[in-house]
N, C-alpha and C positions, 0 to 999 in steps of 0.2 A: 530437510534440505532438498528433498526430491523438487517439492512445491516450487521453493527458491528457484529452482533449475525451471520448473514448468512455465513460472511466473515471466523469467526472464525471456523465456524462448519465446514464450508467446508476445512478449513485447518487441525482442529483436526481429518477428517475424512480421511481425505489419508495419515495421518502421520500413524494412527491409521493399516489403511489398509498395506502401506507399513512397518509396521512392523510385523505385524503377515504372511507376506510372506516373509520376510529376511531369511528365513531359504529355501526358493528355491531360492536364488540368482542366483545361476548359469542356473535356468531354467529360470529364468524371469528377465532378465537382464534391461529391461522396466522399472521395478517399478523406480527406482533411476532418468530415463529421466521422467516419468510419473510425480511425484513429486514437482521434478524442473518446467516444463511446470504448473502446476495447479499453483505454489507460482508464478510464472511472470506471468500470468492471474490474480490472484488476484490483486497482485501490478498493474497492467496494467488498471483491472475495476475500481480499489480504485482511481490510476491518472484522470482516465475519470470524475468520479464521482465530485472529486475536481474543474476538471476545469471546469466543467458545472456549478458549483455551484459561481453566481454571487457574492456574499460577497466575494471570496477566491479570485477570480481574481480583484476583482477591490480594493483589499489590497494589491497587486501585489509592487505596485512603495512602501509601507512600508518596506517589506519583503528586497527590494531594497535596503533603506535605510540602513537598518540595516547592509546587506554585506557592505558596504560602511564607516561603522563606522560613520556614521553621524544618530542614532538613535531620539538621542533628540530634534533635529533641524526637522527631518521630522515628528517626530512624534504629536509636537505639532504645524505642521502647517496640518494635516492631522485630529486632531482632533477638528480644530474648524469650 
C-alpha cells in the first residue's frame, strides 16, 4: 500500500508542477516531455513490481484462460 501512496504522490506531484509552469510553456517546452517520461517510469516500476511478485506470475496461465474464453474450465481446475 505504501507504493500505492508513493506511486500516486509522485504522479500528483509533476502534474501539480507541470501546471503551475503552463503559463511558461514557450520557455519550457520540457515540462510536457518531462511528464510523459515520469508517467512511463511509473507504469514501467509498477510492471517490474508485478512481475517480481510470485502469486501474479504464477496465475499467469489463469489470466490465460480467460483471453481464451475457457474461464470456468480453467478455473476450476486451477483451483483445486
Amino acid at each position: 500500500m505504501a507504493s500505492l501512496a508513493l506511486y500516486w504522490s509522485v504522479m500528483i506531484a509533476c502534474y501539480l508542477l507541470a501546471s503551475r509552469l503552463r503559463r511558461y510553456a514557450d520557455r519550457l517546452g520540457f515540462v510536457n516531455t518531462l511528464l510523459s517520461v515520469s508517467v512511463y517510469a511509473l507504469v514501467f516500476v509498477m510492471g517490474l513490481r508485478m512481475g517480481a511478485n510470485r502469486e501474479v506470475t504464477d496465475n499467469l496461465g489463469a489470466v490465460r484462460a480467460m483471453r481464451n474464453g475457457d474461464v470456468m474450465t480453467k478455473v476450476e481446475i486451477t483451483e483445486e
